[in-house]
GUSE-692601 format. One record per residue (C-alpha): x, y, z. Coordinates in steps of 0.05 Angstrom, whole numbers, padded with zeros to 5 digits, always signed. Example, Ala and Ser with C-alpha at 12.3 -4.5 7.8 and 13.67 -1.06 7.14 Angstrom:
# GUSE-692601
NODE        u        v        w
NODE   +00246   -00090   +00156
NODE   +00273   -00021   +00143
***
This chain:
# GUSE-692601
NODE        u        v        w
NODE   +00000   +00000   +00000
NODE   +00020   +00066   -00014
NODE   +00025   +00124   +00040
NODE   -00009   +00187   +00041
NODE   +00047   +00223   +00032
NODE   +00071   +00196   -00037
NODE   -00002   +00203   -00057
NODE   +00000   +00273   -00039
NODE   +00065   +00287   -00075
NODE   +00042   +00241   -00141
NODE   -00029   +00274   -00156
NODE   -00005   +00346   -00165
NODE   +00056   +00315   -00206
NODE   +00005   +00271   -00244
NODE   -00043   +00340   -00260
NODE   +00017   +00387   -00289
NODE   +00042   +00327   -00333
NODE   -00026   +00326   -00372
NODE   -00033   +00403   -00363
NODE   +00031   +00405   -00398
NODE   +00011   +00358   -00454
NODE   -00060   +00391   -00465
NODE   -00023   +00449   -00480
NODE   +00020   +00428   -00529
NODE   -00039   +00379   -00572
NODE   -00071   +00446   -00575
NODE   -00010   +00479   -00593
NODE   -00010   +00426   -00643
NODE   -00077   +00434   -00676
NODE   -00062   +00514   -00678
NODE   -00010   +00502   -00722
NODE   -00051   +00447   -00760
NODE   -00104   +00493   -00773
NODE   -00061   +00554   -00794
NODE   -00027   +00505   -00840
NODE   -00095   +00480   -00864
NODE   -00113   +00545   -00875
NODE   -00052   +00567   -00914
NODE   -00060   +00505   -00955
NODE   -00129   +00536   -00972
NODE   -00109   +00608   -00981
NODE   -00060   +00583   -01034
NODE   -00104   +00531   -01067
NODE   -00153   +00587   -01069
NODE   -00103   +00637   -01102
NODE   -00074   +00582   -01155
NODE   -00156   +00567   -01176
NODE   -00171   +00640   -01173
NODE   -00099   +00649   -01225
NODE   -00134   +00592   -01263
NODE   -00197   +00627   -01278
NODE   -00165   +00691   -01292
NODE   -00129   +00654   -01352
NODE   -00188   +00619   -01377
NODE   -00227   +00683   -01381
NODE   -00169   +00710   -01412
NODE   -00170   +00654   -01464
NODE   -00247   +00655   -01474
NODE   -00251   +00736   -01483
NODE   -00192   +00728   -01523
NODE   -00232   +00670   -01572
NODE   -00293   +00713   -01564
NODE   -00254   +00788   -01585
NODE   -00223   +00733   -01644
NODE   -00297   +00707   -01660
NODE   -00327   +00785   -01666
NODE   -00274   +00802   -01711
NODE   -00285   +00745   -01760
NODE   -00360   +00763   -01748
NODE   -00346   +00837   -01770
NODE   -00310   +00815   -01837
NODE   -00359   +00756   -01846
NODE   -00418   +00815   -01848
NODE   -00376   +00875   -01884
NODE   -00361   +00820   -01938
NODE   -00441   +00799   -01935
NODE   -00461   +00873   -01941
NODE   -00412   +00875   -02000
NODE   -00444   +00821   -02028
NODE   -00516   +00846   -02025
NODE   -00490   +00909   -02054
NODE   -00462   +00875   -02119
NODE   -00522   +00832   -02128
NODE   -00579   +00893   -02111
NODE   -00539   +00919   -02167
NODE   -00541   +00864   -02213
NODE   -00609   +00850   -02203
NODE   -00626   +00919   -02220
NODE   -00587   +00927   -02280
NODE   -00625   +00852   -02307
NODE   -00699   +00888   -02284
NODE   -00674   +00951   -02325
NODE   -00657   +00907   -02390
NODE   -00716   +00860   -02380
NODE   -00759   +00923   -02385
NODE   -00725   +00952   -02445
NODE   -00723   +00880   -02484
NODE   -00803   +00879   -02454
NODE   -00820   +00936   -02477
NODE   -00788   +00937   -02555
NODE   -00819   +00870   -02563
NODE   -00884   +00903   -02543
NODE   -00900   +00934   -02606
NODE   -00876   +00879   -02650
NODE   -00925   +00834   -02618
NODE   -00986   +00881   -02616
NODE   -00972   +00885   -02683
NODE   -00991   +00818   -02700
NODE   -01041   +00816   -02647
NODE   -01084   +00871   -02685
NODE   -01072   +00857   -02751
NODE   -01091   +00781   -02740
NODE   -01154   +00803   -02714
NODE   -01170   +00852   -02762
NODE   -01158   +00794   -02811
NODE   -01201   +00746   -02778
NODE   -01258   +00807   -02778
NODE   -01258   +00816   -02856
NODE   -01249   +00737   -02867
NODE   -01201   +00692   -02897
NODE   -01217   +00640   -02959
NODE   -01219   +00582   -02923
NODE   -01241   +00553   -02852
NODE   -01166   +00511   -02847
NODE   -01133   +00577   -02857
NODE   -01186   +00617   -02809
NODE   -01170   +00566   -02756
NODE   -01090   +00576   -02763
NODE   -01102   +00656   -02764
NODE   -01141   +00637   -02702
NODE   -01081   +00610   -02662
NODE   -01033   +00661   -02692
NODE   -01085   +00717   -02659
NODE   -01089   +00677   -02587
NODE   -01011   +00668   -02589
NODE   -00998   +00737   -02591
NODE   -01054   +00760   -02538
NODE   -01014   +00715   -02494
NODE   -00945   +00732   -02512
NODE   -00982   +00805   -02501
NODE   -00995   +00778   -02430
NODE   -00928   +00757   -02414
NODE   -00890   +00814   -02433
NODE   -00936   +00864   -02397
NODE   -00931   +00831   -02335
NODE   -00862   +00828   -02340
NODE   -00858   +00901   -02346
NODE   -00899   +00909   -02287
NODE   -00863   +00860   -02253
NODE   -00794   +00911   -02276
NODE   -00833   +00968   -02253
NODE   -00858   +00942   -02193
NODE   -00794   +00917   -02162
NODE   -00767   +00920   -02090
NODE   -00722   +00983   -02104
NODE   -00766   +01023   -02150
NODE   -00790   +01090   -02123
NODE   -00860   +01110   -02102
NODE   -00902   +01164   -02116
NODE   -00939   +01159   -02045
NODE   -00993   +01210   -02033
NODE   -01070   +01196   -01999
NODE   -01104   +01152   -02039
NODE   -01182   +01137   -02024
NODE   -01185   +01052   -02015
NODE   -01267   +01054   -02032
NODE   -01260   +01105   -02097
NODE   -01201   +01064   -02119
NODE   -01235   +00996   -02117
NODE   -01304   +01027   -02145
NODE   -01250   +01045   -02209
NODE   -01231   +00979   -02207
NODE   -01296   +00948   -02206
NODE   -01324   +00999   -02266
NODE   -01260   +00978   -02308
NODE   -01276   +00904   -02312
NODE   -01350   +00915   -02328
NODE   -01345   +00897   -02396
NODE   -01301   +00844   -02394
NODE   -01337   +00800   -02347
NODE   -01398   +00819   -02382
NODE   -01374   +00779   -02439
NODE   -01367   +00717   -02398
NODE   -01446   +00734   -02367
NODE   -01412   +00755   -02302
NODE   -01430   +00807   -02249
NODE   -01381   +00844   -02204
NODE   -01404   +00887   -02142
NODE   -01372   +00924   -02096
NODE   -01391   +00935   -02023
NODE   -01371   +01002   -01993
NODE   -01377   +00995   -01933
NODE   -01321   +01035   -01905
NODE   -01330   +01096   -01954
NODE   -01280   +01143   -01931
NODE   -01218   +01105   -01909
NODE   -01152   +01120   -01944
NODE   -01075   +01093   -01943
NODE   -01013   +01129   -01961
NODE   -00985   +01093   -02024
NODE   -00974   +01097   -02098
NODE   -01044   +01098   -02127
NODE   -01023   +01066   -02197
NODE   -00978   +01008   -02162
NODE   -01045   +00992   -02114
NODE   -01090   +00999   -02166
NODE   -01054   +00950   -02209
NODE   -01059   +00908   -02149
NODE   -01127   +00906   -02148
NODE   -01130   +00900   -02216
NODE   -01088   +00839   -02220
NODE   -01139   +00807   -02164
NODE   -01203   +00831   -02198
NODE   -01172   +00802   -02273
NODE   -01151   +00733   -02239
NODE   -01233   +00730   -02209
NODE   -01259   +00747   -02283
NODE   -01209   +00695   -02317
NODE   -01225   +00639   -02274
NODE   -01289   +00645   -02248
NODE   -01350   +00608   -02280
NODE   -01401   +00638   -02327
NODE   -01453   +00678   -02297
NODE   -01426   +00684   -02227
NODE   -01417   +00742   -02181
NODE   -01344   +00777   -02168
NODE   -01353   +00814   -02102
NODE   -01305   +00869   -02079
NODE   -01307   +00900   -02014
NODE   -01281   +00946   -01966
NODE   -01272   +00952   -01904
NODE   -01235   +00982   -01846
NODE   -01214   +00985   -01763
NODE   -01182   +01042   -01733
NODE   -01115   +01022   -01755
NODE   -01124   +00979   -01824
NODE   -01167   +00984   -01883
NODE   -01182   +00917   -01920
NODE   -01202   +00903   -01992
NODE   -01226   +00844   -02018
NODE   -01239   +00802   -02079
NODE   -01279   +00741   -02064
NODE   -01299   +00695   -02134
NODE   -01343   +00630   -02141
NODE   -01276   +00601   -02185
NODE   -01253   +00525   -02170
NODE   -01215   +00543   -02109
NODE   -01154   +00520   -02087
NODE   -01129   +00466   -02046
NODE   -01071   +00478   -01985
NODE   -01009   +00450   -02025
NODE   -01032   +00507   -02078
NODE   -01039   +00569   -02025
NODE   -00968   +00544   -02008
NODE   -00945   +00564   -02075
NODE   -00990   +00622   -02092
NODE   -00949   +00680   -02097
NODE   -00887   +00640   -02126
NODE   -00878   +00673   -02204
NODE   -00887   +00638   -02263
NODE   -00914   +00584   -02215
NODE   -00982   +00547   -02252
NODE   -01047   +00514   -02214
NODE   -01092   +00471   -02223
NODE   -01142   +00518   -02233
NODE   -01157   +00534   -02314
NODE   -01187   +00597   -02345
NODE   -01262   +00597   -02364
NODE   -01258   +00630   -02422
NODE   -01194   +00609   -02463
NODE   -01159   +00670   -02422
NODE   -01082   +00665   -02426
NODE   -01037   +00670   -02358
NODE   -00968   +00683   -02352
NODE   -00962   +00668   -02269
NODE   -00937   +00732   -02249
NODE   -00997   +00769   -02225
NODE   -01001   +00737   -02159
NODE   -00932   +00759   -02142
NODE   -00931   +00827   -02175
NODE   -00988   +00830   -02120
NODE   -00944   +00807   -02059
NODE   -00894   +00851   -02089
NODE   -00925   +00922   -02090
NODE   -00979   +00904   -02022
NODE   -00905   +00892   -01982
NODE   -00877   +00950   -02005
NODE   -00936   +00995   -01976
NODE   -00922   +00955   -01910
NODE   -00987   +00914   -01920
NODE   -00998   +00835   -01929
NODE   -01044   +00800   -01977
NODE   -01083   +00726   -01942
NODE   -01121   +00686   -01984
NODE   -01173   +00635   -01957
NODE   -01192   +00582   -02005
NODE   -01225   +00504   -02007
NODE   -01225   +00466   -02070
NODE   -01298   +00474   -02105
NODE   -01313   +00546   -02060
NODE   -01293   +00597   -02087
NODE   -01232   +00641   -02061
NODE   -01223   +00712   -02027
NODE   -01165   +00749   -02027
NODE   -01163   +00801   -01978
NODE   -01097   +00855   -01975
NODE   -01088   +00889   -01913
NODE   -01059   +00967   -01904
NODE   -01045   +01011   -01858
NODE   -01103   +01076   -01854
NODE   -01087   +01144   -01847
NODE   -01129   +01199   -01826
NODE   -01173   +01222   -01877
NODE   -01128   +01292   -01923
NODE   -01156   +01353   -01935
NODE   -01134   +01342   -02007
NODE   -01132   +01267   -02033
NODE   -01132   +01218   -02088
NODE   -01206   +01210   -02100
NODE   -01207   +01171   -02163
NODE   -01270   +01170   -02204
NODE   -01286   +01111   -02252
NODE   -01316   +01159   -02307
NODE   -01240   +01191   -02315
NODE   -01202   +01122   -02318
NODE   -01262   +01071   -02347
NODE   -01228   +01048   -02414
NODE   -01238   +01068   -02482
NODE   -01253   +01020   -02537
NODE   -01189   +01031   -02565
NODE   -01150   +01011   -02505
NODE   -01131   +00935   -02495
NODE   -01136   +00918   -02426
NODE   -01086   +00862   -02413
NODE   -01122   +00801   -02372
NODE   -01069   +00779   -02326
NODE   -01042   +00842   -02301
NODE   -01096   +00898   -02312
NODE   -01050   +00944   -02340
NODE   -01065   +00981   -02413
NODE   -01020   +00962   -02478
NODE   -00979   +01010   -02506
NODE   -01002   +01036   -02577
NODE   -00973   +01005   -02648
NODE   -00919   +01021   -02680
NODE   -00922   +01066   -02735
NODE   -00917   +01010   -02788
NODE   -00971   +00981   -02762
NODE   -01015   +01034   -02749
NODE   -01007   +01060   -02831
NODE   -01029   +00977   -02844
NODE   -01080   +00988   -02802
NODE   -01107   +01050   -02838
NODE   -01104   +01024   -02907
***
């Protein structure tokens, strides 16, 4: 057994040996955790270095990628340049070669018919005078819509002033009279928004219209109705041509305003068609800022409907009347594209006299 006294020397001997090793485990994990930390701090500083280069790289690949960009569109606007340019230079020769083969071709137009009016000798030969007189009304066809398409181009300039929608389309209307007379058809115009105008070129809408109203006349059956109508919101004015034709299925609407693109649909009355009046349409209703919808089922009829912006009503305005524009019996009134044909030449005009 121990004695008191060596227990009373050994327990305060005993406390300041673990005191004295407390102190230095905690000295311990002071310096473990400093390190720890330091360990950190630099880890921390090498990723933070890390990112600093990659955003380096990636700003550098991004300045590198907006530079390529730059050239990439300076050589694209280059590009549109040259071929706005070339495209306008063809339109300008297209109309030229269009319009000097004009003449030639109304030439034979009138003179065939003026043959077939005093008679030939024989039926064979009447029959081949015949075609040589539908031939040209259609070659007559395709070169004036090609000189409205020329005219009508994206870059041309317009003559914009106030043009009154309902007077316009009541022009229309009175200019087609006679010709869908002839096939025992009626065409009516609604005005139901009688004072409405748009800002725009009143002989690019009007041929427009007229390209709408001569598609209804060709195609639509004999003795049907032709309606035109317009109407009008705060904001738009709408005009309308709605005709009891075949109608046309979806795949066709598709391709409607595609040039020199042919449907199913086939005149009623022998009518030649070049397939640029749809799209001299789309053409001259975009460049107003307008649209042009068509709704259509196969054996209903279809309505074409263009869409422009309204403007207040002028003090002074385009307000068309049908009496100063109806055409003359001398005119020829071109079926596809509503616009008149020039005059013959000369050499025709002295054949025509004698």
């Amino acid at each position: 057994m121990l004695s008191a006294s060596v227990l009373g020397v050994g327990v305060p001997a005993l406390l300041g040996y673990d005191v004295a090793w407390s102190t230095v485990a905690y000295i311990v994990l002071i310096i473990a955790a400093m390190a720890a930390a330091t360990w950190g701090a630099r880890k921390l500083v090498k990723r933070n270095e890390q990112l600093e280069q990659l955003v380096e790289q990636r700003t550098a690949h991004i300045q590198l990628q907006a530079r390529q960009l730059a050239r990439y569109n300076a050589e694209l606007i280059r590009s549109n340049k040259v071929l706005q340019q070339t495209m306008d230079e063809k339109s300008k020769v297209l109309g030229v070669a269009a319009h000097d083969l004009k003449n030639s071709v109304f030439g034979i137009c009138a003179l065939s018919e003026v043959m077939l009016e005093e008679g030939v000798g024989n039926n064979h030969a009447a029959r081949r005078l015949s075609l040589i007189h539908n031939s040209a009304e259609e070659a007559m066809t395709l070169i004036n819509n090609l000189l409205s398409s020329a005219a009508s181009s994206v870059h041309g300039e317009l003559e914009k002033q106030a043009v009154n929608v309902d007077s316009m389309a009541h022009l229309v209307m009175h200019s087609f009279a006679d010709q869908a007379k002839r096939k025992q058809q009626q065409i009516t115009c609604d005005g139901a928004a009688t004072n409405v105008f748009v800002e725009g070129d009143e002989d690019r809408l009007r041929e427009a219209l007229n390209n709408l109203v001569s598609n209804a006349v060709k195609y639509a059956p004999l003795d049907s109705t032709i309606q035109l109508a317009v109407q009008a919101t705060d904001d738009e004015v709408y005009v309308s041509v709605a005709d009891e034709g075949p109608g046309l299925s979806s795949h066709e609407q598709e391709a409607l305003f595609t040039p020199f693109k042919r449907l199913s649909p086939e005149p009623t009355g022998n009518e030649g068609s070049s397939g640029l009046g749809l799209y001299i349409v789309k053409q001259i209703v975009e460049r107003h800022q307008g649209t042009i919808r068509v709704e259509s089922e196969k054996g209903e009829g279809s309505t074409f409907t263009i869409t422009l912006p309204r403007i207040e009503s002028p003090e002074s305005a385009v307000n068309l009347e049908p009496s100063a524009h109806e055409p003359t019996s001398e005119q020829e009134t071109d079926t596809d594209a509503g616009t008149p044909a020039s005059s013959p030449s000369m050499s025709v005009m002295s054949e025509l006299q004698q």
